[in-house]
N, C-alpha and C positions, 0 to 999 in steps of 0.2 A: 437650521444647520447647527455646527456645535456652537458658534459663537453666539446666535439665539439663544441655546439650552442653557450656555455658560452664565448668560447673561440672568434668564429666569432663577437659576440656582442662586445666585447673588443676590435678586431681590426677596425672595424667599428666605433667606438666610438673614437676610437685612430685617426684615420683618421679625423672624422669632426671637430674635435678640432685642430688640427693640422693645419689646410684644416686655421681656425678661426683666429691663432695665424699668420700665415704667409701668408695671404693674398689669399688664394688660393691656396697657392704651396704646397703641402702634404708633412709629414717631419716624413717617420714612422721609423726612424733609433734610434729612443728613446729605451734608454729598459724599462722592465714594470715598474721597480721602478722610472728613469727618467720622464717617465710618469705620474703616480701616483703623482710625487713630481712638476709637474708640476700644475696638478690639486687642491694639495694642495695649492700653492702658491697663484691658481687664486681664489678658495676659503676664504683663508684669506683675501685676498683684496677684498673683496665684506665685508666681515665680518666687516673688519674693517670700509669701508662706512657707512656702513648699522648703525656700533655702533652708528658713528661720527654723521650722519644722527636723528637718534634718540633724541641725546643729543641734537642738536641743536630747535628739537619739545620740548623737556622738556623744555629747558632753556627759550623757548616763552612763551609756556602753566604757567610756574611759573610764569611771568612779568604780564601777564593778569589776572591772579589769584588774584596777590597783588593788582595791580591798581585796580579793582572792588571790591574788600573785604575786603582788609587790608592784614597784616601777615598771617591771618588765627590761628587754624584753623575754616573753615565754621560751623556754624549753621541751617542747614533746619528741618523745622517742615514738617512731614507731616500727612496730615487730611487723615482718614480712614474712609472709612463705615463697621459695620464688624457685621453681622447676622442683618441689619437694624440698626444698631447705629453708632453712630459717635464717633469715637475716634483720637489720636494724637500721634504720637511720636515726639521724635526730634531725629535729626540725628547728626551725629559731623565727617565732610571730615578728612581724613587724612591729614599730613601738608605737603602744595604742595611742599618742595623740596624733600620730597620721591616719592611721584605718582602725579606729578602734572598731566602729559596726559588724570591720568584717571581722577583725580578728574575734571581736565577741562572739561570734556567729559560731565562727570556726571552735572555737575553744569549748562553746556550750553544745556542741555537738561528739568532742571530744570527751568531755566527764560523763555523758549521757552514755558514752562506749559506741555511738553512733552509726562506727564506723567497720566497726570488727564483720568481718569476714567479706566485706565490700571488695573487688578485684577491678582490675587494670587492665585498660582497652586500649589499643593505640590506632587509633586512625587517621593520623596523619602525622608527619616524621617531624614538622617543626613542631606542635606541641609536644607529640611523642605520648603520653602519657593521659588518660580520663578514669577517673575514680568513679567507679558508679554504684552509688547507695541501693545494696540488693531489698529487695522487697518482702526476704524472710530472713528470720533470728536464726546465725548459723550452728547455735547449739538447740533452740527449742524447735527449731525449723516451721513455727509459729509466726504469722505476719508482722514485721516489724512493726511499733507502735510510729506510728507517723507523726507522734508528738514529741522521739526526738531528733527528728529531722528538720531543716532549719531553712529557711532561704530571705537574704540579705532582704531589707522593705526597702533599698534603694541602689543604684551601683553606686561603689565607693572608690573614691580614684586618686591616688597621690604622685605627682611626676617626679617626687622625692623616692619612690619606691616602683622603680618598673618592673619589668615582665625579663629579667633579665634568666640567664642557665639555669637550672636548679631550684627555682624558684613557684611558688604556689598560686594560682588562680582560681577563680570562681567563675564557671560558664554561664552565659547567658544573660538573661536581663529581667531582675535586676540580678540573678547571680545566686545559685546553690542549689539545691544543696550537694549536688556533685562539682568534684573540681577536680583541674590538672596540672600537671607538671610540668613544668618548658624545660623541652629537650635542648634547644638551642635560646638565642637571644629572640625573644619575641616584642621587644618594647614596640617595634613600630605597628605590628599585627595585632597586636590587643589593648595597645594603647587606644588614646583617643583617635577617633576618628580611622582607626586601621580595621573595623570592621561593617563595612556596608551594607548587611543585610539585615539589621536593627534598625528602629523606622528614628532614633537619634544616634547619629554617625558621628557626634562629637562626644559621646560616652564612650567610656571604657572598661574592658574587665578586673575586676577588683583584682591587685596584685599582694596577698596576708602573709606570707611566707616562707623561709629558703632552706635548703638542706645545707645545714652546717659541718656531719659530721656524716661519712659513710660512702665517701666519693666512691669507692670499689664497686659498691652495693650501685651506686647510681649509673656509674660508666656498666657495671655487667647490664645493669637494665636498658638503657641506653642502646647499648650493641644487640641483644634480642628483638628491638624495635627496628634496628636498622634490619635485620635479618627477617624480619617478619614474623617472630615468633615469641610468645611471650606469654608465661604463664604464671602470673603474681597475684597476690592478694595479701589485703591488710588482717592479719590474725588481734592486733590490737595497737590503740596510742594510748600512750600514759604521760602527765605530766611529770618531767626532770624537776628536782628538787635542787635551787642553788645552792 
């Protein structure tokens, strides 16, 4: 039955770890919780790598940040076309000693021009907005190099910095290289633990960016989404000069 089967998968599993730890030599005289607490132990220490690991990405990603920008935080404009016309926003990075990862992410995708002719998909009214990195160069109409396109090595998450209006995200896990816009307040939906169909449900989507300037430009896009109709695309970002 399944509690047989349950029961064989566990000593099996006992065995190749064991099999791992000692070189080959099987060592199944553990009991289950002996076991278990072995597991946890090896877990931790991967955990704690992994942290350590992390911080040592942020703590770069911030050094390159400042040397190219200053303090921060960033300023990008970017140019829209939006039902045939041309419009603008500015954007304003989070300040990279909370996300630098992503904002690096984001920004090296920006000088690379990453971004340009990429358009706006809305399938669903609380994000409202998905930016999807097109797969050809919209002036050479030649395949985009895929080197400069980017995607986050970890999700990066600050509860100093949510998912709030206006504001920029990075889909999926760990996150890029497409991303979208909160139509509305999203902090509890892309916060931690507001997305259940990721196999860690206390991750969250990295939140890099707000629109600071161009409410008009956002409210018309906004109101197209509610309408169901929407025709935009990024013509280019450029980094603002302080």
């Amino acid at each position: 039955g399944d509690l047989a089967d349950m029961y064989r998968m566990f000593v099996d599993m006992k065995k190749n770890l064991m099999s791992l730890n000692k070189g080959g030599q099987h060592n199944t005289n553990l009991s289950v919780d002996e076991f278990l607490d072995s597991i946890l132990k090896r877990h931790n220490r991967n955990h704690d790598a992994q942290v350590r690991l992390q911080s040592e990405i942020q703590e770069m990603d911030r050094k390159v940040l400042e040397k190219r920008y200053g303090p921060g935080p960033i300023l990008v404009e970017v140019d829209l076309n939006l039902d045939g016309k041309k419009y603008s926003l500015v954007v304003e990075t989070a300040p990279s000693h909370l996300l630098p990862h992503s904002v690096r992410t984001f920004m090296d995708m920006v000088e690379s021009r990453a971004w340009e002719g990429t358009r706006f998909l809305s399938p669903s009214s609380h994000t409202g907005l998905i930016i999807i990195m097109d797969q050809d160069d919209p002036i050479t109409n030649r395949p985009k190099n895929e080197h400069l396109t980017k995607k986050l090595l970890f999700p990066e998450y600050s509860p100093s910095y949510p998912h709030r209006s206006k504001t920029f995200g990075f889909g999926g896990r760990p996150g890029g290289p497409n991303f979208y816009i909160n139509i509305n307040d999203n902090a509890d939906i892309h916060g931690p633990g507001g997305q259940t169909g990721h196999d860690l449900v206390e991750e969250a989507d990295s939140c890099f960016a707000k629109i600071v300037k161009g409410d008009d430009v956002f409210n018309a896009i906004k109101e197209r989404v509610r309408l169901g109709h929407l025709d935009c695309t990024i013509s280019r970002m450029s980094v603002l000069k302080r």
